[in-house]
Residue frames as a rotation matrix with the C-alpha (Angstrom) as fourth column:
UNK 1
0.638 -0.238 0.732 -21.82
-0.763 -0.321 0.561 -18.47
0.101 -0.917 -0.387 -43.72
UNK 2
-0.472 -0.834 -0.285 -18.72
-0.629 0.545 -0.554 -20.45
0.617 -0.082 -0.783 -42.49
UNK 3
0.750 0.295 -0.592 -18.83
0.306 0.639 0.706 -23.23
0.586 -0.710 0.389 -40.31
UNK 4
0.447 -0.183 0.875 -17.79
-0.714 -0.663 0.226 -23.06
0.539 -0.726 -0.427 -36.84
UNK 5
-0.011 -0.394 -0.919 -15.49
-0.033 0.919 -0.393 -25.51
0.999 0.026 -0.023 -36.07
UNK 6
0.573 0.359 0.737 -15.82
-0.777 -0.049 0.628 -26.55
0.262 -0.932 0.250 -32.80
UNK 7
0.063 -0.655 -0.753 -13.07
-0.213 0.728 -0.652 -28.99
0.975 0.202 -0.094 -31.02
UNK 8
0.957 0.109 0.269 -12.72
-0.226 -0.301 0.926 -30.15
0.182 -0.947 -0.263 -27.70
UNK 9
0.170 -0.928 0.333 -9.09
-0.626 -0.362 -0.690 -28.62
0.761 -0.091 -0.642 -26.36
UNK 10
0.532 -0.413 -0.739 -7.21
0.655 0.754 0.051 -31.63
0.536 -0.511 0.672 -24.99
UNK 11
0.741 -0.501 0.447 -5.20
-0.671 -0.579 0.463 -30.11
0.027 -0.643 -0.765 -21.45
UNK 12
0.406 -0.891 -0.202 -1.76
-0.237 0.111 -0.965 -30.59
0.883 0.440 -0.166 -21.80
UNK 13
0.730 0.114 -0.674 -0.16
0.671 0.072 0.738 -31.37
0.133 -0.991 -0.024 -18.32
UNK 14
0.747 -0.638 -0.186 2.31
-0.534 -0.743 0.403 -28.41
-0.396 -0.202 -0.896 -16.37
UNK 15
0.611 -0.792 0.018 5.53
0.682 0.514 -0.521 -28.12
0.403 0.331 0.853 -17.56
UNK 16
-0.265 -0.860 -0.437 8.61
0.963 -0.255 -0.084 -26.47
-0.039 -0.443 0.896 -16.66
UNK 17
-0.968 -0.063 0.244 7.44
0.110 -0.977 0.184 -23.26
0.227 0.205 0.952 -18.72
UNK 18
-0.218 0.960 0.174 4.12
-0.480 -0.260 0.838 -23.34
0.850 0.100 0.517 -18.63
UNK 19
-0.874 -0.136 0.467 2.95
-0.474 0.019 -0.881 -23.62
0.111 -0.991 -0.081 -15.01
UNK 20
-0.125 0.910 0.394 -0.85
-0.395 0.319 -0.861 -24.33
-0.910 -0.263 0.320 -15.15
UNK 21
-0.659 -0.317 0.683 -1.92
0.398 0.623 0.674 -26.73
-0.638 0.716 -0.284 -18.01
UNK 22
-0.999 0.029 0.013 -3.60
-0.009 -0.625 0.781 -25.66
0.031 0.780 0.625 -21.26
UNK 23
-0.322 0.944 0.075 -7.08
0.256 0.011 0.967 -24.41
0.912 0.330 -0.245 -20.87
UNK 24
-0.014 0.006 -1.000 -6.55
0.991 -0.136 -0.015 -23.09
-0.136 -0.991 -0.004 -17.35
UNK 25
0.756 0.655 -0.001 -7.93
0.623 -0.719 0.308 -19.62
0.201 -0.234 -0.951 -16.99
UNK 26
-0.422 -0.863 0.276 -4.85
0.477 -0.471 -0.742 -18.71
0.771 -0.182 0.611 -15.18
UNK 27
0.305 0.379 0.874 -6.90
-0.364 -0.801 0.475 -17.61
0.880 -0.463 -0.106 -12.27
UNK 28
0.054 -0.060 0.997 -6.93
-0.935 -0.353 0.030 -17.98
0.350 -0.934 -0.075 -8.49
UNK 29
-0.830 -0.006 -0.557 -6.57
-0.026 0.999 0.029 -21.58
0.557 0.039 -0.830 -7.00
UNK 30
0.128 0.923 0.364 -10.02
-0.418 -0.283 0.863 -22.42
0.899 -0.263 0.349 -5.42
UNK 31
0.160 -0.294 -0.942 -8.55
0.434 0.878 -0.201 -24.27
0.887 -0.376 0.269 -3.07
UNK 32
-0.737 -0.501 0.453 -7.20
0.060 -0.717 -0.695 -20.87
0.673 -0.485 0.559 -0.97
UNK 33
-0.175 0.397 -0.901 -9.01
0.963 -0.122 -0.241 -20.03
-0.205 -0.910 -0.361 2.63
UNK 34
0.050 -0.308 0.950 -10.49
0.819 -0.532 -0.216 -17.10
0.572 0.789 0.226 2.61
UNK 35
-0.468 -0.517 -0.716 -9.12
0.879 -0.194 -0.435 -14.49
0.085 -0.834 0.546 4.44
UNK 36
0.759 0.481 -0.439 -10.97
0.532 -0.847 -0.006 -10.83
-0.374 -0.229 -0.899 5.92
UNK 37
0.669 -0.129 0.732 -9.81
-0.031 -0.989 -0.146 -7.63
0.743 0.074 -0.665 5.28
UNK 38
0.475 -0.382 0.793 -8.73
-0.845 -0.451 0.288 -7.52
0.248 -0.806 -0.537 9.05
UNK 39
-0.598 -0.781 0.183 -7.00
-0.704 0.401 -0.586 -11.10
0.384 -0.479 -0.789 9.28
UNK 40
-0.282 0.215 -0.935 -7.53
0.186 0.968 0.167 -14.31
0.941 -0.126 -0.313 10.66
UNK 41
-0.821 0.328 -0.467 -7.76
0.424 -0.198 -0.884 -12.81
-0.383 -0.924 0.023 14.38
UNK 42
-0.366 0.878 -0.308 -10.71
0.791 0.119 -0.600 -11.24
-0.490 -0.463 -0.738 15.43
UNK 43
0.435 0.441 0.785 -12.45
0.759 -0.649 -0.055 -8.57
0.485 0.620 -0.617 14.08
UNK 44
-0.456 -0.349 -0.819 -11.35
0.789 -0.584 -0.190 -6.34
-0.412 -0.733 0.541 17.52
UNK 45
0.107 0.106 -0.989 -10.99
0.250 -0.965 -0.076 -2.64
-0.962 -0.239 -0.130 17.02
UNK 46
-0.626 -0.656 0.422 -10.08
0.615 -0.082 0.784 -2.84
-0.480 0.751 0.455 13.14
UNK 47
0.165 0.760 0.629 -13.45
0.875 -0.408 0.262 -1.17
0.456 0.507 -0.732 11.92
UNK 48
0.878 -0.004 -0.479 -12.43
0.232 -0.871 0.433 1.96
-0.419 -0.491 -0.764 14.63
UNK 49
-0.256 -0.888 -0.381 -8.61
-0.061 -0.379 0.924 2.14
-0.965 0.260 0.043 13.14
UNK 50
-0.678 -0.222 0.701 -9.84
0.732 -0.290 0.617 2.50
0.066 0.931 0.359 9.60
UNK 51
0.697 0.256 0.670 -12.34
0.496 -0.847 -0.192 5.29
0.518 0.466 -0.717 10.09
UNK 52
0.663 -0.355 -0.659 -9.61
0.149 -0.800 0.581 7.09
-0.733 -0.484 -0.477 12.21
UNK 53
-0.268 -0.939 0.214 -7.22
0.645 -0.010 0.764 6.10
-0.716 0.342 0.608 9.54
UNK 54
0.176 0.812 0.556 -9.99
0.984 -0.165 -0.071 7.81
0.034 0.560 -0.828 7.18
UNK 55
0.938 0.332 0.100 -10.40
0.325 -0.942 0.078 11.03
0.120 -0.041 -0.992 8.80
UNK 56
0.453 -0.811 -0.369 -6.61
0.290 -0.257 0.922 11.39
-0.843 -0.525 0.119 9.64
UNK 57
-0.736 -0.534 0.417 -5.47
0.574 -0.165 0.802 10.81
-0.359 0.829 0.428 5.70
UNK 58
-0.857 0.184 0.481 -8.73
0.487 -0.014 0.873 11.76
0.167 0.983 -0.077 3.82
UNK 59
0.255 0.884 -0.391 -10.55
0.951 -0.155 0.269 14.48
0.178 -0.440 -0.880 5.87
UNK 60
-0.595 -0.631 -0.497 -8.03
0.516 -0.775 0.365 17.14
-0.616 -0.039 0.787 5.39
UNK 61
0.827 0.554 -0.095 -9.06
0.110 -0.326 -0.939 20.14
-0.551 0.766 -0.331 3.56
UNK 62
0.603 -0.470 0.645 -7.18
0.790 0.240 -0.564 21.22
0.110 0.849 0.516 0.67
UNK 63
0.603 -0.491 0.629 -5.56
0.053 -0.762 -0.646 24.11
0.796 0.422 -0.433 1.90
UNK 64
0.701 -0.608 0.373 -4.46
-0.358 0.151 0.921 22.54
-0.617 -0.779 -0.112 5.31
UNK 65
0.834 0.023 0.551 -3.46
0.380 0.700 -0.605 19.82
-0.400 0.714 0.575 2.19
UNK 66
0.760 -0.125 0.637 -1.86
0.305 -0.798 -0.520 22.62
0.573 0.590 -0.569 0.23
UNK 67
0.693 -0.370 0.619 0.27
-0.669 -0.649 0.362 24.29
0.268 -0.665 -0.697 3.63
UNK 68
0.253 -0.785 0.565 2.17
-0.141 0.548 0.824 20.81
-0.957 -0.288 0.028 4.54
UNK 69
0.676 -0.484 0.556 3.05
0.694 0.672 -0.259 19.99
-0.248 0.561 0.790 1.42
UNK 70
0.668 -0.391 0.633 5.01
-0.148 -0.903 -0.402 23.60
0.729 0.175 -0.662 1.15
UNK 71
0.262 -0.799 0.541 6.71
-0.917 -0.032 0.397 22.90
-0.300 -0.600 -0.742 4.78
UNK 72
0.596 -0.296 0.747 7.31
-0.107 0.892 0.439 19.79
-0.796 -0.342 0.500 4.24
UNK 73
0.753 -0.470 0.459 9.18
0.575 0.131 -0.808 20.79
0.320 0.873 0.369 0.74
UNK 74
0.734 -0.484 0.475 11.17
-0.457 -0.871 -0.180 23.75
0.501 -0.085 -0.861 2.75
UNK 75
0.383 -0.483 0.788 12.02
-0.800 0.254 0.544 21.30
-0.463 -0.838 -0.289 5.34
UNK 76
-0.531 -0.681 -0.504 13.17
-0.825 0.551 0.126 18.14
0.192 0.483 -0.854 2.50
UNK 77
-0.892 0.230 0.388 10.53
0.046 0.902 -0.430 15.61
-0.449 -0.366 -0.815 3.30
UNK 78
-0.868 0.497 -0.014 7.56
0.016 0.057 0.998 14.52
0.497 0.866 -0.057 1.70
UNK 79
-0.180 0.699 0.692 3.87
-0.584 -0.642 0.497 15.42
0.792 -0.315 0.523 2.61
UNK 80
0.614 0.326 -0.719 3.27
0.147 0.848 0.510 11.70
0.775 -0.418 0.473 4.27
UNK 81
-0.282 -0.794 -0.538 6.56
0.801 0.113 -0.588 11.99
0.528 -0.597 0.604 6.62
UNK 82
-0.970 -0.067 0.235 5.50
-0.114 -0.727 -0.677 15.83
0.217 -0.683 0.697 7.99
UNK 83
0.114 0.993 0.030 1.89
-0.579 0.042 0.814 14.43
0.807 -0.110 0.580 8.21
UNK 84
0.512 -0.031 -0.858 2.98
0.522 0.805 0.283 11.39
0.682 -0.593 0.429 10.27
UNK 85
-0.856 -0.492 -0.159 5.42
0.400 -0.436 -0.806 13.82
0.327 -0.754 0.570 12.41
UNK 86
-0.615 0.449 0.648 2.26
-0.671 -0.730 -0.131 15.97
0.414 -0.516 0.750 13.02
UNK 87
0.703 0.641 -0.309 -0.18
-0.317 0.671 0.671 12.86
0.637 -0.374 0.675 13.94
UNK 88
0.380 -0.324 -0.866 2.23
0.393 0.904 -0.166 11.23
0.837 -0.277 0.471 15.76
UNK 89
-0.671 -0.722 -0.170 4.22
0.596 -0.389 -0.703 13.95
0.441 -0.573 0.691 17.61
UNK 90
0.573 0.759 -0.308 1.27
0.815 -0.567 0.118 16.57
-0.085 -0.319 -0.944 17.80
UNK 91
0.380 -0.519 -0.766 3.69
0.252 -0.739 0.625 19.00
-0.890 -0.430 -0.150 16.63
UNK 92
0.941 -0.246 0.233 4.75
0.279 0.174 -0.944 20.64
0.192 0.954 0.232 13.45
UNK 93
0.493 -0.853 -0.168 8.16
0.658 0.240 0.714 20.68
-0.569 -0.463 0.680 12.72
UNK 94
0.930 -0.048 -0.365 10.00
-0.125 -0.973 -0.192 23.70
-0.346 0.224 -0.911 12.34
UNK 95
0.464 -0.878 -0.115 13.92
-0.232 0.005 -0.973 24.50
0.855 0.478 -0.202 10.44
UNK 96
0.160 -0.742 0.651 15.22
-0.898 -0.383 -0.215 24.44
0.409 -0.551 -0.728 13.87
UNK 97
0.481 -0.034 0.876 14.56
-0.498 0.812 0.305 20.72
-0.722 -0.582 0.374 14.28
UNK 98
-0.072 -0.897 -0.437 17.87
-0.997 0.068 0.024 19.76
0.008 0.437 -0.899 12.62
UNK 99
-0.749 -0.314 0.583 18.05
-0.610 0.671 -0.422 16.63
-0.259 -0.672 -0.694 14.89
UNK 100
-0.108 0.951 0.289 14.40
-0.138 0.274 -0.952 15.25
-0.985 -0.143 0.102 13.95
UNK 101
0.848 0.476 -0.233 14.37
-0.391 0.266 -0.881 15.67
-0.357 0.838 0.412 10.16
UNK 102
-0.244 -0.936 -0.252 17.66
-0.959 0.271 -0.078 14.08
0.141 0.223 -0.965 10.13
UNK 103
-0.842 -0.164 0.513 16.29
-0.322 0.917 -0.235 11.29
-0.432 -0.363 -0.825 11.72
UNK 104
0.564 0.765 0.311 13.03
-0.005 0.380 -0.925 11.02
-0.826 0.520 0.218 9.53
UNK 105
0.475 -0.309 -0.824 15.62
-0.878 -0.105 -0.467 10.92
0.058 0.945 -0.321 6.32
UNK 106
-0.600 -0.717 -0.354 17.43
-0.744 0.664 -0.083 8.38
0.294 0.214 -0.931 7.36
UNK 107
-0.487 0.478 0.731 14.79
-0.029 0.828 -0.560 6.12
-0.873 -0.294 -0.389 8.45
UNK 108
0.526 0.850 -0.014 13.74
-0.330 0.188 -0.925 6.63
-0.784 0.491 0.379 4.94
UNK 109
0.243 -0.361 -0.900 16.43
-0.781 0.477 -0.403 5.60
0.575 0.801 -0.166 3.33
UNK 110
-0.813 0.008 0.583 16.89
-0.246 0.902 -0.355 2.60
-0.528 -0.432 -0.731 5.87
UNK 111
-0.039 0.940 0.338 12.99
-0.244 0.319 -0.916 1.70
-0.969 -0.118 0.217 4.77
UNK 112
0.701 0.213 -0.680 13.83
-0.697 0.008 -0.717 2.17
-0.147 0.977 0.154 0.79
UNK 113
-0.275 -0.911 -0.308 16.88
-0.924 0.339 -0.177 0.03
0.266 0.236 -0.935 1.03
UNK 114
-0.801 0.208 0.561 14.97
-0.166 0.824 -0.542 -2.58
-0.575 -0.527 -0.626 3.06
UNK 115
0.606 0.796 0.011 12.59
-0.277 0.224 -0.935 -2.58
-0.746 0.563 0.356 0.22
UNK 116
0.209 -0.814 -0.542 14.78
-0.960 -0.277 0.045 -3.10
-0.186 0.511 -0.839 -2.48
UNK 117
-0.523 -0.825 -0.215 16.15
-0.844 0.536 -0.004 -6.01
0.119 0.179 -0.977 -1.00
């Protein structure tokens, strides 16, 4: 059998390239607060807006599931955008609302451009 060389790795201090010094994990600083799920405020209502957010995204069946993602291809928008028109408005939205998916396109390309940058 070989020997195992054993050595003890001398840490190098940070440089320009090399940010944390040699033998650093590369992990988290321990140093960080740690922060909830829901933020530094209170706890409030945040445990009631995620099961609603729950049952609103991930309580559909599959063939309601299955029906927007069809209008929402006839009409040029994606399933999330004619979901959020129906949660939000309480209304689905039909070809004749010119005026409405005109304005949910362009607030999505406002939103993709403001990502981007």
């Amino acid at each position: 059998m070989s020997e195992i060389e054993t050595s003890n790795f001398v840490t190098e201090p940070a440089s320009e390239t090399n940010g944390a010094p040699s033998g650093h994990n590369g992990g988290p600083p321990l140093d960080d607060e740690h922060r909830p799920e829901w933020g530094h405020g209170g706890i409030g209502n945040y445990f009631y807006w995620k099961s609603a957010h729950r049952a609103a995204w991930h309580g559909t069946s599959p063939g309601i599931v299955s029906f927007r993602m069809q209008k929402a291809e006839r009409l040029g928008l994606t399933y999330e955008e004619y979901t959020l028109e129906i949660l939000e408005r309480g209304r689905h939205l039909q070809i004749e609302d010119v005026e409405r998916i005109a304005q949910i396109k362009q607030a999505r390309t406002t939103r993709i451009t403001r990502d981007r940058s």
